[in-house]
N, C-alpha and C positions, 0 to 999 in steps of 0.2 A: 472351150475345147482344151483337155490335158495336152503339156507340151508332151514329145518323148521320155524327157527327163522325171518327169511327174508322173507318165503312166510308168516309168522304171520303177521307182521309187515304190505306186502304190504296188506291183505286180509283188515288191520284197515285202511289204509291209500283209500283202496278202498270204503268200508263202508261211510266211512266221507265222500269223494269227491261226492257222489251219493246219492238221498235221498231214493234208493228202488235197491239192485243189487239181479239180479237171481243168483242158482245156477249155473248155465249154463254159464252165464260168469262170476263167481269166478272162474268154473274150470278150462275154456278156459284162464283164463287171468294168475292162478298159476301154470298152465298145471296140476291140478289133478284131482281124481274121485271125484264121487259124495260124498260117504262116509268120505272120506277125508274132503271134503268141511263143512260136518254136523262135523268132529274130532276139527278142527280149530275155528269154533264158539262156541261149547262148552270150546274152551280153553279160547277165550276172554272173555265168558261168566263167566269163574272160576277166570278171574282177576279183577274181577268187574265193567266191559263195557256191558251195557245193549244191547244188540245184539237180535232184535225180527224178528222172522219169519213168514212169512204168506202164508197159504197153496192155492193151485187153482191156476185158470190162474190168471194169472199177477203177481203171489205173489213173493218172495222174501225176501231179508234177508235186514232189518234197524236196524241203530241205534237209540235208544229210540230218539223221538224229547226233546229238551229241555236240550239234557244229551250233554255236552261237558267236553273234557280232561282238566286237569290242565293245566294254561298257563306255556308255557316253560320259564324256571325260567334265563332270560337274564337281564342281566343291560344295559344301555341305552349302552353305548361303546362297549359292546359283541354282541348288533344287529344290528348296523352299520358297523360291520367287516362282517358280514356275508352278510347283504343287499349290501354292497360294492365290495363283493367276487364276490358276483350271479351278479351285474352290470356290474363290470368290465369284467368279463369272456365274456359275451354278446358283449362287445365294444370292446375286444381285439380280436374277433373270436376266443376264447378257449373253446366254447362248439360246444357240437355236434348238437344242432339243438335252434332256439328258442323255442320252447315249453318245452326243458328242463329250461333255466333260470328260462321262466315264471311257470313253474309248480314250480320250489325251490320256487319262492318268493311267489307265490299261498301257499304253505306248511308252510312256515315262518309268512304268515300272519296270519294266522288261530291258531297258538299255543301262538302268542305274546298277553300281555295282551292289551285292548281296547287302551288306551292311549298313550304306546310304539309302540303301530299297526299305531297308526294316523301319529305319529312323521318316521316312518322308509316311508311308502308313501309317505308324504310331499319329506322325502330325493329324492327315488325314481323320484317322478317328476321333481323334479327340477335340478339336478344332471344332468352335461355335463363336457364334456372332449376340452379341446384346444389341442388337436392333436388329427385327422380324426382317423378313425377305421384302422388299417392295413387290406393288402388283403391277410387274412390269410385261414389257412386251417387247418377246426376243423377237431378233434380226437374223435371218439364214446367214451363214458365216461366208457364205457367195456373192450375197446382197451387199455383207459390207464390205468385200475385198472388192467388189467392183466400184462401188462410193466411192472407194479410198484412191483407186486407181484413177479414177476422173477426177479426183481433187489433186493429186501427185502429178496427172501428166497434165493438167489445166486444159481437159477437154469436155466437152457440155454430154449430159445427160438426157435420153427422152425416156421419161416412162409415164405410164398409166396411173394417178393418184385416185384416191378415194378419202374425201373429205369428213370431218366429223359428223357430216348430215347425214354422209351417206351418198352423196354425189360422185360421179365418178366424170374426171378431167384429163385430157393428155395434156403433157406438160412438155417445155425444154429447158431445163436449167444447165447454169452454170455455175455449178455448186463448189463453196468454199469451205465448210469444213466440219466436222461431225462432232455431234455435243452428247453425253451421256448423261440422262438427269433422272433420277429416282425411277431407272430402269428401261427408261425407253429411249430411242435413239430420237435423235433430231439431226436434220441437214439444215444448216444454213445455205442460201443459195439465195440467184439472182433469176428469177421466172421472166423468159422471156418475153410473155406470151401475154403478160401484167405488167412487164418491164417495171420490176419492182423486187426492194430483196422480201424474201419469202422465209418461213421457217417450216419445215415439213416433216414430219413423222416419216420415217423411213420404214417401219412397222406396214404402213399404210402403201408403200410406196409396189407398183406390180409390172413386169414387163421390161425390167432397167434394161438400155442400152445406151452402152459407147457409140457417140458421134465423133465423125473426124471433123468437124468446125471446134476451133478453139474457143473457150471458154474465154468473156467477158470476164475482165480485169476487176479484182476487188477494189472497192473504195480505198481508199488512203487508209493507213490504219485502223482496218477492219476488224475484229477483235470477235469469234465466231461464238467464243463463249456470253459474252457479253450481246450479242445483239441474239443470241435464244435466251436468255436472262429475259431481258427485257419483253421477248415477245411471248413469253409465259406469264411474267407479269400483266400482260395487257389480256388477257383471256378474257373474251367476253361474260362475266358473267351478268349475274342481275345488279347487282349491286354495282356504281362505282364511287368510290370512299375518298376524300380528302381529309387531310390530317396536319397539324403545324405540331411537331414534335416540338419540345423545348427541352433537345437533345445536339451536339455539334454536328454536322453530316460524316464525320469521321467514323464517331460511335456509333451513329445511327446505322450505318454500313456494318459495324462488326457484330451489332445485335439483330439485323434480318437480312435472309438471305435474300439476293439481286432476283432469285427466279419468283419470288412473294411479292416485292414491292419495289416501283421505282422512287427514288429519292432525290432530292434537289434540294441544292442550298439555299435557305430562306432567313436572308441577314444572321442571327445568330445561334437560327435552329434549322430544321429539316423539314422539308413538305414531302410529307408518303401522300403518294397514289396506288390505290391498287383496286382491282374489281374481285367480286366475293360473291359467292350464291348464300354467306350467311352471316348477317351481321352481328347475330349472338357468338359464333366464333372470332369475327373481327377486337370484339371486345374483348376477350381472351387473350387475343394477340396483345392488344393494346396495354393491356393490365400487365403483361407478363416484360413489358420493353423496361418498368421501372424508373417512368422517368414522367412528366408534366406533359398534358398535350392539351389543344385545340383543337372541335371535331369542326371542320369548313361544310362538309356534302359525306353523307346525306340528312334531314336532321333526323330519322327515325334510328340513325346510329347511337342519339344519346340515349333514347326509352333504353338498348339494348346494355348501356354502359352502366346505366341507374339499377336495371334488372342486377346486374354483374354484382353491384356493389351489395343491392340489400342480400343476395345472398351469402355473397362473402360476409357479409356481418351477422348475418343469421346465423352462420357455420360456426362464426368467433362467441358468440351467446352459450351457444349451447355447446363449445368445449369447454365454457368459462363457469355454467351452470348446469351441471348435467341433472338431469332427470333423476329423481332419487327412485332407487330400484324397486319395486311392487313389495308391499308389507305379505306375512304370512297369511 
């Protein structure tokens, strides 16, 4: 439920975006009565936003033409973080719809002054990314401001999950804290009900509510990115791979990412574990680390390594001897 403050807020933000709004949809759009609706424009009107009404059919409540707010007082570097925020979000699928973006940057352009307005557009338009969109899966921006609120006030969550089978669960967690990973949201959390920490698609997640029991205590040095790392790493797939890099675990960490593979010091190289639905890809990976390895599990991972290789030397053959071109 909108505090007062927040229906003030949206009732100005409404005013502006419209040149003429009735009562009738301030009410329906703040969920209040009528009275109410006349309480709130007297308040705007006591802050000194000229707010006029006009009685009879068609009439409704404007804002004086002519009369606009002070621009929002940004430096050229404080509205390229923000025009940058509301883009990115759009290109990484971290909103919950386009018309959220475009309504921020509709809001943003209208408080910028004229000539910081022109220059954040310009950005706008011309502003592209060298890596594709991920196919991610936005979060209502309700969804995660309530996450966020039971993680800040360290109070447990119950909602309705829906698992990757397709099973649907009630849950109650005590959730510590939200991971962003090639577009989809993940919670870390402590499932009471498994008494166990859990990682959950919050995508997936329906029903959220604030419970008043306090949220169970994170482990000592809990680290939220790091344990959805790992619990993406462990994704069931078909395959699971062992590996003795003859790589230091330093490097081996800077050349794959924690959410691929988990690593562990193995005297003077690295043991990757990871599970894979495809071992012809695994060797790809493996090819591309650059460095000497050991395959431990599975052995149908080396047929896929041997493949790897006669191709890559079938590729080196014939850039080395090319085909001489068909006579007339």
């Amino acid at each position: 439920m909108l505090s007062p403050t927040a229906r003030l807020l949206e009732l100005l933000e409404l005013l502006q975006a419209q040149t003429l709004t009735t009562g009738r949809e301030i009410s329906d759009r703040l969920g209040i009565d009528r009275r109410t609706v006349r309480r709130y424009v007297t308040a705007l009107q006591d802050l000194g936003i000229p707010v006029e009404g006009q009685r009879g059919v068609g009439g409704g409540y404007r804002i004086r033409p002519g009369f606009r707010l002070p621009p929002l007082m940004l430096d050229d570097d404080e509205a390229v973080v923000l025009a940058l925020g509301a883009i990115a979000a759009g290109h990484l699928g971290l909103h919950g719809s386009e018309e959220a973006v475009d309504g921020a940057l509709a809001k943003l352009h209208r408080v910028l002054p004229d000539a910081l307005r022109r220059r954040v557009e310009a950005l706008e338009a011309t502003l592209d990314f060298t890596a594709a969109a991920p196919d991610g899966a936005p979060v209502a921006g309700d969804t995660a401001l309530l996450v966020a609120e039971a993680i800040r006030r360290r109070r447990r969550l119950r909602t309705r999950y829906r698992s990757y089978a397709g099973e649907d669960t009630r849950r109650e967690l005590s959730p510590y804290g939200l991971v962003v990973h090639s577009g989809r949201w993940y919670l870390a959390a402590h499932d009471h009900g498994r008494d166990a920490l859990r990682t959950f698609r919050v995508d997936r997640m329906r029903e959220l509510g604030l419970l008043d029991a306090p949220a169970a205590p994170p482990p000592d040095g809990f680290d939220a990115v790091a344990h959805v790392s790992r619990s993406l790493a462990r994704v069931p797939w078909r395959w699971e791979v062992e590996v003795l890099l003859h790589l230091p675990l330093e490097e081996a960490a800077r050349r794959l990412p924690a959410t691929l593979a988990e690593l562990s010091g193995a005297g003077e190289g690295t043991l990757l574990r990871m599970r894979v639905g495809s071992l012809d890809w695994t060797a790809g990976q493996l090819a591309g680390l650059d460095c000497g390895f050991t395959i431990l599990k599975p052995e149908e991972l080396r047929a896929s390594v041997r493949a790897l290789a006669r191709r890559l030397e079938a590729q080196a053959d014939a850039e080395m001897h090319p085909a001489a071109p068909p006579g007339p």
